[in-house]
SELO-638705 format. One record per residue (C-alpha): x negated, y, z negated. Coordinates in steps of 0.05 Angstrom, whole numbers, plus 32768, in hexadecimal, padded with zeros to 4 digits. Layout:
<atoms>
+------+------+------+
:   px :   py :   pz :
+------+------+------+
:    X :    Y :    Z :
...
+------+------+------+
</atoms>
This chain:
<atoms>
+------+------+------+
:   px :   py :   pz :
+------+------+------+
: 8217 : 881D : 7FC4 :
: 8216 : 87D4 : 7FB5 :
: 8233 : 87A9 : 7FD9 :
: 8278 : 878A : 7FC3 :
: 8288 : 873F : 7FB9 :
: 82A5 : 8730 : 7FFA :
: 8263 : 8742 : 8019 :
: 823B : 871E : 7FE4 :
: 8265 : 86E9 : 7FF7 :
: 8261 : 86EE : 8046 :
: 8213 : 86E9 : 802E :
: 8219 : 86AC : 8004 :
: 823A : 8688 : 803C :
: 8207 : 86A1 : 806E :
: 81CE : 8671 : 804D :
: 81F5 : 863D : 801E :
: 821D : 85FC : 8030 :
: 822B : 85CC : 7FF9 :
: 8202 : 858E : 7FE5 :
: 822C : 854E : 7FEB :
: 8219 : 8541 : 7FB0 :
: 822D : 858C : 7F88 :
: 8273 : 858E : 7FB0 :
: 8281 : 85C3 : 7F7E :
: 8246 : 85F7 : 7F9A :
: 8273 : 8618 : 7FC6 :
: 825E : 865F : 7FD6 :
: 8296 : 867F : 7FB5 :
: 827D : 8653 : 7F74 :
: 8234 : 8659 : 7F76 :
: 8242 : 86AD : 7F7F :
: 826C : 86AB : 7F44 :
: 8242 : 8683 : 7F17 :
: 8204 : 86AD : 7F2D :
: 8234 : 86EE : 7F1E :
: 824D : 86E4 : 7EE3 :
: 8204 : 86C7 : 7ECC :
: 81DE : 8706 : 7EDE :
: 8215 : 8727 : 7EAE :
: 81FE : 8703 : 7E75 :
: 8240 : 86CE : 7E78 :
: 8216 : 8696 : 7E92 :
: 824A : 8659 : 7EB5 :
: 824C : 861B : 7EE6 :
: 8263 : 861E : 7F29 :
: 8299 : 85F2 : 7F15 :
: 82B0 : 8620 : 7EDB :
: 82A7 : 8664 : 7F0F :
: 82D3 : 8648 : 7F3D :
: 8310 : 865C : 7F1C :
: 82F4 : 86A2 : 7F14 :
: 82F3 : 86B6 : 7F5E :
: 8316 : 86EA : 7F61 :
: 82E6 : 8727 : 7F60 :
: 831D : 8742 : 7F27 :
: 830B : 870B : 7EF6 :
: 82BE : 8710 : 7EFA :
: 8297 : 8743 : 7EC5 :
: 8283 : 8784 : 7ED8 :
: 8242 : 8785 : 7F09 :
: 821F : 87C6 : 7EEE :
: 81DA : 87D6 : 7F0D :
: 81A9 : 87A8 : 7EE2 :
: 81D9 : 876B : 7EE9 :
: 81E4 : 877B : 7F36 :
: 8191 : 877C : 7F39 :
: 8194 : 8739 : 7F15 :
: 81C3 : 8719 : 7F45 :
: 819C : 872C : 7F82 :
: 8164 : 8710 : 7F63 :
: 8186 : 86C7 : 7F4E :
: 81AA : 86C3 : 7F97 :
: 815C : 86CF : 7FB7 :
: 8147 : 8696 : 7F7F :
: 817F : 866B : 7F9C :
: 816E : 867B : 7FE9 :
: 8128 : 865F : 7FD0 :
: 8147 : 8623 : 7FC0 :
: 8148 : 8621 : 7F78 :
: 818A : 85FB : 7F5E :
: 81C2 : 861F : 7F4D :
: 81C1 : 85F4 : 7F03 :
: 8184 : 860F : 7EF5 :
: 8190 : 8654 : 7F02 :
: 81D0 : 8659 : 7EE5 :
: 81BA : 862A : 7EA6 :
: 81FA : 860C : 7EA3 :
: 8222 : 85C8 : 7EC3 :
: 8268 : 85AD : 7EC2 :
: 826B : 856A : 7EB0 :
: 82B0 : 854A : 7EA5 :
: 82CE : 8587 : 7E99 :
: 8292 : 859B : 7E62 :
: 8267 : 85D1 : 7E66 :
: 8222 : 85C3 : 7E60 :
: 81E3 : 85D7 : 7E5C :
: 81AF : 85C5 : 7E9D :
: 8169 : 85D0 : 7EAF :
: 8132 : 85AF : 7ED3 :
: 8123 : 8582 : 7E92 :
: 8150 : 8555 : 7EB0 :
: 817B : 8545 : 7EEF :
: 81BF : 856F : 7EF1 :
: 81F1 : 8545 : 7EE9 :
: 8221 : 853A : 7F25 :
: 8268 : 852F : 7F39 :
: 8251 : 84E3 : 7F4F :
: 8241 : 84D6 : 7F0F :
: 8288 : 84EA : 7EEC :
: 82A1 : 84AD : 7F13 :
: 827C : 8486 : 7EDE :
: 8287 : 84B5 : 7EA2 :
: 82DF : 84B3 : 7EAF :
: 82CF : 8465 : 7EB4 :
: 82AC : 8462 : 7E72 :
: 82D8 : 8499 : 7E49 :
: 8316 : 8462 : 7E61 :
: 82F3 : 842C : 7E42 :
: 82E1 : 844F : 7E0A :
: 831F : 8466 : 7DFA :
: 8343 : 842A : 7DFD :
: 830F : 840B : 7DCC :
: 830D : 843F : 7D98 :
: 8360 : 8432 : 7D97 :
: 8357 : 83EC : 7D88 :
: 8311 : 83EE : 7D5C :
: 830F : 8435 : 7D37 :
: 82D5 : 8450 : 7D3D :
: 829C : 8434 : 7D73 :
: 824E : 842F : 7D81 :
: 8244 : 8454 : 7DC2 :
: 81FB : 844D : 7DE7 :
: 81E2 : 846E : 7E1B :
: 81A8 : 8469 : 7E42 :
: 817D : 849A : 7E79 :
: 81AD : 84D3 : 7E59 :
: 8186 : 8507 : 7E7A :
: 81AC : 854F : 7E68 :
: 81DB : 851A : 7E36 :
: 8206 : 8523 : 7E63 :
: 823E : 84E7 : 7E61 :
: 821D : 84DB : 7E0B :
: 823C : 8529 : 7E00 :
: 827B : 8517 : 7E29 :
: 8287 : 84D7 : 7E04 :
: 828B : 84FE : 7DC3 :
: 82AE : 8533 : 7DE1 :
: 82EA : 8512 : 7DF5 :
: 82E0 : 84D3 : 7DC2 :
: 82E9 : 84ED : 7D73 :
: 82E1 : 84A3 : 7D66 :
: 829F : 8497 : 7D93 :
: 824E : 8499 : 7D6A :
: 822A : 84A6 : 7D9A :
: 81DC : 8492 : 7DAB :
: 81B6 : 84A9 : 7DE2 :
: 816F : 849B : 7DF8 :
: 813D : 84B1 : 7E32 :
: 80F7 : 84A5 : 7E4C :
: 80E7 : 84F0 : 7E53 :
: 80DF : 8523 : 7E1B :
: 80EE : 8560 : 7E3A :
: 8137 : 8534 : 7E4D :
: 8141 : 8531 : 7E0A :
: 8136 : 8571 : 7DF0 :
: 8166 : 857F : 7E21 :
: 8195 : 8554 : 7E14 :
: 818D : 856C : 7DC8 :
: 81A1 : 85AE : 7DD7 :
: 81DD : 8597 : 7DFC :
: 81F6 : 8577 : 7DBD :
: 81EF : 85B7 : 7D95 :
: 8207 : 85DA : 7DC8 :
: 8248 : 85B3 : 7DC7 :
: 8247 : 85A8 : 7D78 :
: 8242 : 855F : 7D7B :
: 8203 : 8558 : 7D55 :
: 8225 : 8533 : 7D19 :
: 823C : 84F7 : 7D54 :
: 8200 : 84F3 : 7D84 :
: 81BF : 84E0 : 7D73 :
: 8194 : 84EC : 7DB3 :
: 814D : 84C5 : 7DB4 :
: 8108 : 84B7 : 7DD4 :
: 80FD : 8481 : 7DF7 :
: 80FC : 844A : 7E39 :
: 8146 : 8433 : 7E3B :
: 8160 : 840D : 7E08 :
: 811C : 8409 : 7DDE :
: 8132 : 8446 : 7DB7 :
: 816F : 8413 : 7D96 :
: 8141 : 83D2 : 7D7F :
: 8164 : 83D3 : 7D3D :
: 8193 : 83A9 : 7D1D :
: 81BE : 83E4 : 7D13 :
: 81C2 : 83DB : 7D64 :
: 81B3 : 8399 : 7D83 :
: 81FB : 836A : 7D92 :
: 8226 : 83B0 : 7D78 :
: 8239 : 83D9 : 7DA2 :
: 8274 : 83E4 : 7DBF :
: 825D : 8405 : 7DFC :
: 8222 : 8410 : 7E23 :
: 8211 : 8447 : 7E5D :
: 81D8 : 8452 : 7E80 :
: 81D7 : 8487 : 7EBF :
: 8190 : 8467 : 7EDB :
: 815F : 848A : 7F10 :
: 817B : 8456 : 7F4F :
: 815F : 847E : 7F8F :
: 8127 : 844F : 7FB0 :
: 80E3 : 846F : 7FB0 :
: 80DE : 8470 : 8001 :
: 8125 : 849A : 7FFD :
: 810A : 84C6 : 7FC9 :
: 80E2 : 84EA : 8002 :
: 8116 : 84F4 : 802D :
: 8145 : 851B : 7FF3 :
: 8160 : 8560 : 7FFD :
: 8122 : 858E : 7FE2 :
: 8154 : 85AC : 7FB3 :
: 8152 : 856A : 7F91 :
: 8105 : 8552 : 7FA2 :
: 80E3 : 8597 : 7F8C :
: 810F : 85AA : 7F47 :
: 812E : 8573 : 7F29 :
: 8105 : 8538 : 7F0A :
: 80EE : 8501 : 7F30 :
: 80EC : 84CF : 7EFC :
: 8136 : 84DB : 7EFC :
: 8146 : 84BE : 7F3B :
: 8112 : 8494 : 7F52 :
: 8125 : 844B : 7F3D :
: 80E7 : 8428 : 7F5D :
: 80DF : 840A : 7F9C :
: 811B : 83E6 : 7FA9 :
: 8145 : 8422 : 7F80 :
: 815C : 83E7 : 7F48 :
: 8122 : 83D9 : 7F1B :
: 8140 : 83FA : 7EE2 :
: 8187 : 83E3 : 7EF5 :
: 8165 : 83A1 : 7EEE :
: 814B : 83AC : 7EA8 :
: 8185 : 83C7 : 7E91 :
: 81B0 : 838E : 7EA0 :
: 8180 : 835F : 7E83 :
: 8178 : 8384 : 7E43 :
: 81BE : 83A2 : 7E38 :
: 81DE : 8358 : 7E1D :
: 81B1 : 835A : 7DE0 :
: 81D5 : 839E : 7DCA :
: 821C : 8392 : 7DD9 :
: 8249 : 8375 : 7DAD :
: 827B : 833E : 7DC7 :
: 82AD : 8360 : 7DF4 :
: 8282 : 8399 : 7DF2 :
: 8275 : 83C1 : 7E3D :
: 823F : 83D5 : 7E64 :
: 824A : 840C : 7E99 :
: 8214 : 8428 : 7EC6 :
: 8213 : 8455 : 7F06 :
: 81FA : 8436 : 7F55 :
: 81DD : 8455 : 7F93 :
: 81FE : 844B : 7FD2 :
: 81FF : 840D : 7FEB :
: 81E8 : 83E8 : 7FAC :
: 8231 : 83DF : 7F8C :
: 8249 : 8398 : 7FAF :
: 8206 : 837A : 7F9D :
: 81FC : 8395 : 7F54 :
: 8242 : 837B : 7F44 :
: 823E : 8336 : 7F66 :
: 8200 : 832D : 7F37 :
: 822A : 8339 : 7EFA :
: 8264 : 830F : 7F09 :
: 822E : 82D7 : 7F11 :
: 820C : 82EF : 7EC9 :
: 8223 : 82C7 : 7E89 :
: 8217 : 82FF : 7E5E :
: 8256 : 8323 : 7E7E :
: 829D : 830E : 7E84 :
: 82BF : 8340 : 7EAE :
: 82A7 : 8375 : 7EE3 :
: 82C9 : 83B7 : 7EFB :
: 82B4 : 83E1 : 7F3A :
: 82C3 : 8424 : 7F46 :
: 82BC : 844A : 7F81 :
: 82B5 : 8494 : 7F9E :
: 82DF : 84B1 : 7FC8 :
: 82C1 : 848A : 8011 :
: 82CC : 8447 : 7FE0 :
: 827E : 8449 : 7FD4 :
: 827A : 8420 : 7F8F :
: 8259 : 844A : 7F65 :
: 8262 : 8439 : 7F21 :
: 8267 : 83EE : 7F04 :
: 827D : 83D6 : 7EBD :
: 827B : 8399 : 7EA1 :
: 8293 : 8379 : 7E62 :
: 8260 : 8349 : 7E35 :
: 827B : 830A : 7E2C :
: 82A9 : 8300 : 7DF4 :
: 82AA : 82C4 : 7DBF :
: 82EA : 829C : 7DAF :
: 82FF : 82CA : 7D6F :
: 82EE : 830E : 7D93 :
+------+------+------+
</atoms>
């Protein structure tokens, strides 16, 4: 007789506690997810949450039941639950996931509510607008841009290929192909066009910011499945934070923004940098829930007539 889903459940909770970092893992989430994926219906955590009630899940017959055993062993192993599911919630989107690129995480939609704000109000006062953004991994916040933003072109760009592809099939996936053009390439050097440099209207980049001595001391859910060059921002953790504040001025237009995600403890410093920087007129912090900045924007200088 197999066993029903309160003691699947009692099992679940025997071996998992959430991540800080995937609040939304919860055991009654990652058996739901796993569930309804072995049934062929695969969904994020976040989505299965709503569907815990055993009434609402499909119907375990023997070969899915077999299949589910087998994914809760794979996630007892330690394999994510993104990347057996092959699905994650991003700003309320549904998205693909694998370990092409780093799953996106609820940290990160601090930064993607920030920049969908900004966005907006520019597309009500401008029309139509020249989104970039850069390290887009899964295209996450490029797909959620276009999503929520009829008005937002969108161009993304990152440094590995297998990202990309990734990030590719997220945009079919969500039928945005015709808005999103997703490219190859370190940073911003994917956009050295006219059609790019001192025009756009806004400019995201979700950089790897963990310093390489703290990349050792990660959870090995992170460390041994999702890619390194995804996190690991150099020695200090800001190298590419760096770069991308040097470069990004070139591309923005006046009264254009640029709005990237921090580490812990990073925040204060980043932004006292900008309010010094004359490329930038205006900086905006936004914090988590422990007031941990975690996301900074800041607005390009404008000229007298914009």
């Amino acid at each position: 007789m197999q066993p029903t889903y309160r003691d699947l459940l009692q099992e679940v909770q025997r071996f998992w506690t959430p991540l800080p970092d995937k609040p939304e893992e919860t055991p009654e989430g990652l058996l739901c997810a796993l569930w309804s994926t072995a049934c062929g219906a695969p969904i994020s955590a976040e989505r299965a949450v709503s569907r815990t009630a055993p009434a609402q899940l499909p119907t375990l017959d023997t070969a899915a039941y077999e299949r589910l055993i087998e994914l809760l062993e794979r996630k007892k192993a330690g394999v994510p639950l993104a990347h057996l599911t092959e699905r994650q919630s991003f700003l309320g989107v549904e998205l693909l996931a694998g370990p092409a690129a780093l799953i996106p995480r609820k940290e990160t939609e601090i930064l993607g509510r920030a920049a969908l704000a900004k966005i907006g109000c520019i597309a009500r006062k401008r029309g139509e607008l020249l989104v970039l953004d850069a390290c887009t991994g899964s295209g996450n916040l490029a797909a959620a841009y276009a999503y929520y933003e009829p008005l937002a072109r969108v161009y993304a760009s990152d440094l590995s290929a297998d990202a990309v592809a990734l990030a590719k099939r997220n945009i079919e996936h969500l039928k945005l192909a015709e808005r999103v053009d997703v490219r190859l390439g370190d940073l911003l050097e994917p956009f050295e066009s006219a059609e790019f440099i001192g025009r756009c209207d806004f400019l995201s980049c979700n950089p790897p910011y963990i310093s390489a001595a703290k990349v050792k001391e990660m959870h090995p859910e992170i460390s041994g499945y999702e890619p390194e060059a995804a996190f690991n921002g150099g020695v200090y953790g800001v190298s590419i934070l760096m770069k991308l504040v040097r470069h990004a001025p070139r591309f923005l237009r006046p009264g254009g923004w640029l709005a990237f995600e921090v580490g812990h403890g990073q925040g204060q410093g980043l932004a006292r940098q900008l309010e010094r920087n004359p490329a930038f007129a205006g900086v905006e912090t936004y914090a988590d829930a422990a007031g941990e900045i975690r996301a900074i924007l800041a607005k390009s200088r404008a000229t007298a007539r914009a």
